[in-house]
C-alpha positions, 0 to 999 in steps of 0.5 A: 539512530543506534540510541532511538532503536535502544529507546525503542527496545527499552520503551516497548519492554517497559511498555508491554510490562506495564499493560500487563501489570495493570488491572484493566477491567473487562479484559479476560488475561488473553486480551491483557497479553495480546494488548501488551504484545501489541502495543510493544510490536507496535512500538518497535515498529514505530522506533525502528528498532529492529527491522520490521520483518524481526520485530514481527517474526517474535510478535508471531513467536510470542502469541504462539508461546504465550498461548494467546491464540492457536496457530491457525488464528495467529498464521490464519493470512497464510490459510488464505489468499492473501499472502499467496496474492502477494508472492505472485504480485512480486514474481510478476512484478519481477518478470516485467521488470527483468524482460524489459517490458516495463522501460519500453512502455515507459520510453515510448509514451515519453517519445509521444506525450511529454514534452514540458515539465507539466507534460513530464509530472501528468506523464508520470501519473499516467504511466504509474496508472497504465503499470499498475495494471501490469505490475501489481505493486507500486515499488516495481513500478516507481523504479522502472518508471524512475529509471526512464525519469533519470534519463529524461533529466540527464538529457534536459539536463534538468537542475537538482532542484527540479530533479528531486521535484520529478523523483518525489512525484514518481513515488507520490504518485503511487500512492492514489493511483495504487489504490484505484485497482485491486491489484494496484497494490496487491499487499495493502488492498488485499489487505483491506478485502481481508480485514473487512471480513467481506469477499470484493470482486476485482471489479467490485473493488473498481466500482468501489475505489476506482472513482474515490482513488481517481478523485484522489490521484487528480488533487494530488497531481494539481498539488504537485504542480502548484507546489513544486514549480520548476526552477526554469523551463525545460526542453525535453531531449527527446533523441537521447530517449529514443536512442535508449528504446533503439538500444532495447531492440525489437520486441523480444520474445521474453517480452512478448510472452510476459504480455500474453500471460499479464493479458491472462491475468488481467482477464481472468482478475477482470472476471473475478466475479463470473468464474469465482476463482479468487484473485489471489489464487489467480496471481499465484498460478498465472506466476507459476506457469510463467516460469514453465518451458514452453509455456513461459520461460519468463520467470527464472530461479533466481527471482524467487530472492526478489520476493521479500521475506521481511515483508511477508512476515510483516504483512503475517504480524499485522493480519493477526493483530485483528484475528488474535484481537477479535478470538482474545476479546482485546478488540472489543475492549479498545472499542468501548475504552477508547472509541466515542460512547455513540455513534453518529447517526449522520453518514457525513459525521461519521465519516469524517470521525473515523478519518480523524481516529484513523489520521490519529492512529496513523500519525503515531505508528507511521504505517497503514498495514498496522493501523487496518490491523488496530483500526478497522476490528475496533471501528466495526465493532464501533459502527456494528449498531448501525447495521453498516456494511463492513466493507464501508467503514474498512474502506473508510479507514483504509481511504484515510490512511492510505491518502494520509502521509506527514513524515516519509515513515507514514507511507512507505510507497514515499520511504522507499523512493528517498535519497539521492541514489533513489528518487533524489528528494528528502523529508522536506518534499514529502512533508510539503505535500503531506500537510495539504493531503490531510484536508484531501482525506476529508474531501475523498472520505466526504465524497466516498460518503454520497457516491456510496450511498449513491450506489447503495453502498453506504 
């Protein structure tokens, strides 16, 4: 570990200083230097050099003191509602967690529908559907609803080797399913709505990706149940659970008060588009008078710690490599040096084109936010002469690398749950199930290709 990040730092250096050093024609020696830092941060990233937060933090630093950009062009995701969407998808993740909200709806849909392994895999993309309107990050959401998975294993006494088969799926699951809402996953969704350049309603954003994500998470679900059977037949003991959600008591206030303002703001996201605020701004307030007397009480002190900084930074990096990219002319450069001369006409081809350059992108940098931050600048200025929606080749792009995952170190919805203490399953489970998902990015791109067009999208 300690010589693959050396490996990185010293490639990255060298790297950045070649780019530098090269005379690339038609682009301005602003562009050179973006390039160079770019690709450096990009490597550190990919090396894990240093923890992300860090390598973003100098990439930051770096545009700022090498006068790149402004900083209001290198720091423009804080000037809007991104980043603010973000912080309060953690401080309401945080609130449903600590009240115990999010175990109690766990156990009692357990108590109701599962009963068999199947019941067990199909419960866990339900429920990761049912969170995600409550929880909008998929982290959250994968543990509170792993931590009730760990006592139905430990009460059917289920083997390791099916242990690690229901962990995976928890954190496999929350892949498609976090895309189907906006706030499905506040960070990478938000993400896409920013990089497209485009304002999308919390239910333009349902319209759009709803069904596409649904398709997705239903293959991926049928996947998981042919590939990673059960070792022997499970009986669900279903007393032990019930013993668990006696334990929590009746419903608590805290509780109950954490329901009413997730019923806010499910609301007010649900009418994005009647009263024009932005959701961002929204999620933000909603987490702010959750912590108020009276009017709150949910939310304490100590769970602004639970919003992770590394994260935000990471997020800021990544944002700014498309705005710095775009003012320094480095964008416009990575489109005509290295997309197709031409763009094809047929929406089928296309399609398919910038599922493969994303694929591509992806598999080298192993992480979606850098590549929509790389990707989706040049693929616009690519597809621009076709007078296409913006919002379709981003969503193209973001359909692709969202769904596509080799390595644990591509998703990192499927990182985080790795290891015995986290969802009990290694490389070899994500690697099973990330080789046929490549062929499902090419059904969903396909499928979002006439459905948009359908609706007058595309």
């Amino acid at each position: 570990m300690k010589n693959k990040r050396l490996v990185g730092l010293i490639t990255g250096i060298m790297v950045a200083v070649t780019i530098y050093l090269l005379p690339l024609s038609g682009l301005s020696d602003k562009g050179k230097i973006c390039l160079a830092l770019t690709v450096m941060t990009v490597l550190f990233w990919a090396f894990q050099t240093v923890q992300s937060g860090y390598s973003s933090g100098l990439y930051l630093a770096l545009l700022v003191i090498f006068k790149v950009a402004e900083p209001t062009v290198v720091f423009s995701s804080w000037l809007g509602s991104t980043m603010y969407l973000v912080i309060g998808a953690y401080l309401m993740a945080s609130a449903v967690k600590s009240s115990g909200l999010g175990e109690r709806i766990a156990y009692n849909f357990i108590i109701r529908f599962v009963n068999t392994y199947k019941s067990i895999i199909i419960s866990i993309f339900a429920l990761t559907f049912i969170l995600s309107l409550l929880i909008p990050h998929p982290w959250p959401r994968a543990f509170i609803i792993m931590s009730v998975m760990s006592v139905v294993i430990g009460s059917a006494n289920i083997p390791k080797v099916d242990a690690a088969k229901i962990g995976f799926s928890v954190f496999a699951a929350a892949v498609p399913v976090s895309m189907i809402f906006l706030t499905g996953d506040s960070l990478i969704n938000s993400m896409a709505v920013s990089a497209s350049g485009r304002e999308i309603s919390w239910m333009q954003w349902l319209i759009y990706m709803g069904p596409p994500a649904l398709v997705v998470s239903i293959i991926t679900c049928f996947l998981i149940l042919i590939l990673f059977k059960p070792s022997k037949e499970i009986k669900i003991n279903k007393e032990e659970i019930k013993e668990k959600l006696r334990l929590l008591g009746p419903l608590t206030n805290k509780e109950k008060r954490t329901l009413i303002w997730l019923g806010a703001a499910i609301t007010l996201w649900l009418t994005d588009s009647v009263h024009g605020i932005d959701i961002g701004w929204i999620t933000l307030f909603i987490a702010m008078l959750m912590s108020f007397p009276v009017l709150g009480e949910v939310l304490e002190p100590k769970q602004w710690a639970d919003i992770p900084l590394n994260v935000l930074m990471f997020v800021t990096a990544a944002t700014a490599i498309g705005k710095v990219g775009g003012v320094t002319g480095m964008n416009d450069w990575v489109a005509q040096t290295i997309l197709p001369s031409s763009v094809p006409s047929n929406p089928f081809a296309l399609a398919i084109i910038i599922a493969v350059i994303s694929m591509g992108i992806h598999m080298v940098l192993g992480s979606v936010i850098a590549v929509m931050g790389i990707a989706v600048p040049a693929l616009l200025i690519f597809t621009e002469s076709m007078n296409i929606n913006p919002v379709v080749t981003t969503l193209f792009v973001y359909s692709s690398i969202g769904v596509h995952y080799i390595l644990p170190f591509h998703h990192l919805d499927v990182l985080v749950g790795m290891g015995e203490e986290n969802g009990m399953y290694s490389q070899k489970e994500v690697t099973r199930l990330g080789i046929p998902l490549t062929v499902v990015v090419f059904i969903i791109v396909l499928f979002e290709a006439v459905y948009w067009k359908a609706l007058g999208l595309f």
